[in-house]
C-alpha positions in Angstrom: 43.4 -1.5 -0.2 40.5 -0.5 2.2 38.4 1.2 -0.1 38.6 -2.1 -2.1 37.8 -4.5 0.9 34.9 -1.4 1.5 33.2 -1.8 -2.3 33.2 -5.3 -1.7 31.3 -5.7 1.5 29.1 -3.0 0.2 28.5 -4.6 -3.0 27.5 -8.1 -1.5 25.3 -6.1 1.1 23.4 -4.5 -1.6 23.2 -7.8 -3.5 21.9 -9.9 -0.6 19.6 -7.4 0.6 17.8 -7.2 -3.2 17.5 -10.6 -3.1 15.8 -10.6 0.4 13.3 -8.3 -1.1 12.7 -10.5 -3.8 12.3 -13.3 -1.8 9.9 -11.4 0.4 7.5 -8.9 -1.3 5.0 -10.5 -2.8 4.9 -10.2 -6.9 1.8 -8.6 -8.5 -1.2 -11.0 -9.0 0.1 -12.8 -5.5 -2.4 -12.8 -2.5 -0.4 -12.2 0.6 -0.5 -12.4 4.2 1.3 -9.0 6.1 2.2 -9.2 9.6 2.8 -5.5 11.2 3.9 -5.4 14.3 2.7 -3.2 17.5 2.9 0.1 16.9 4.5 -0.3 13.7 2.6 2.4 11.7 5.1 3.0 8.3 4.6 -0.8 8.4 0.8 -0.8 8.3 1.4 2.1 5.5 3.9 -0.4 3.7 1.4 -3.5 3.9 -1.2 -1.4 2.6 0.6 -0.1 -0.2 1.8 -3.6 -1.2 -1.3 -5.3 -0.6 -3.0 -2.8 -3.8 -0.4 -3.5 -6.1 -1.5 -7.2 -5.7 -4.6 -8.6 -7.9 -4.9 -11.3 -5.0 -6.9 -10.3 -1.8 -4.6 -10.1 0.7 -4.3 -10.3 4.4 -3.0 -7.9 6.4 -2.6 -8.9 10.1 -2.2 -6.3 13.1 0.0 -7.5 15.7 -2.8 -8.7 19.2 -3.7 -6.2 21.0 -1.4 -3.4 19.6 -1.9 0.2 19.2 -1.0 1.7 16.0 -1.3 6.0 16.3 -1.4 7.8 13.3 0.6 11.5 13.6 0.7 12.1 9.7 -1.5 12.7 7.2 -1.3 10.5 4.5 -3.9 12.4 2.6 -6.8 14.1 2.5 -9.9 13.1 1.4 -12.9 16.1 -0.4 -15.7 13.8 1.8 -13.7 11.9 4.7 -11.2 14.9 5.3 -7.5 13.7 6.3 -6.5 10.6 6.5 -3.4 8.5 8.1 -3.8 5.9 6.0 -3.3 5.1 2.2 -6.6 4.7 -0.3 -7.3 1.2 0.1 -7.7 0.2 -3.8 -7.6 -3.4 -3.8 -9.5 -6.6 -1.9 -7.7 -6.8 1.6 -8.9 -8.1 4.5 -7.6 -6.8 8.0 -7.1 -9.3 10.8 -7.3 -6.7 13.8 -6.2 -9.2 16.4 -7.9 -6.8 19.1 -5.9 -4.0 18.1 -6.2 0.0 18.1 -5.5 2.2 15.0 -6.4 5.6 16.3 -5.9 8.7 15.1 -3.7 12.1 16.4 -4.5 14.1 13.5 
């Protein structure tokens, strides 16, 4: 009976949580605005990412003041070298609020 009442709550967790993503991710050929929060660097990754899979030119906003330190190496680049940070293949505009993105690597 528990594994029941389990599949259940896990099935209607999956099911909500899809539909929050749809809700929220933009759809290709939808200009967006990101927010990232401080510090939140997988996030600035994630807004990156999402904003060139978009045809719109998209705004991605840094939280005020924040500091976002890159440990990781995204990729590397034959003229710029390595690189925290995805290719940026698409219009997007960052709204830097003040904020740091410095670099470890």
């Amino acid at each position: 009976m528990m594994n029941v009442k389990c599949a259940k709550i896990g099935s209607a967790l999956t099911f909500f949580s899809t539909m929050l993503l749809l809700i929220l991710v933009p759809r290709p050929g939808e200009a967006a605005t990101i927010n990232v929060a401080n510090g939140d660097v997988s996030g600035l990754i994630a807004a990156i990412n999402t904003a060139n899979v978009t045809s719109g030119a998209d705004t991605i906003s840094l939280a005020a003041n924040g500091t976002y330190t890159l440990t990781t190496v995204d990729h590397r680049d034959i003229y710029e070298g390595f690189s925290g940070l995805p290719v940026v293949g698409s219009p997007i505009t960052i709204s830097g609020n003040g904020a740091i993105i410095e670099t470890l690597l």
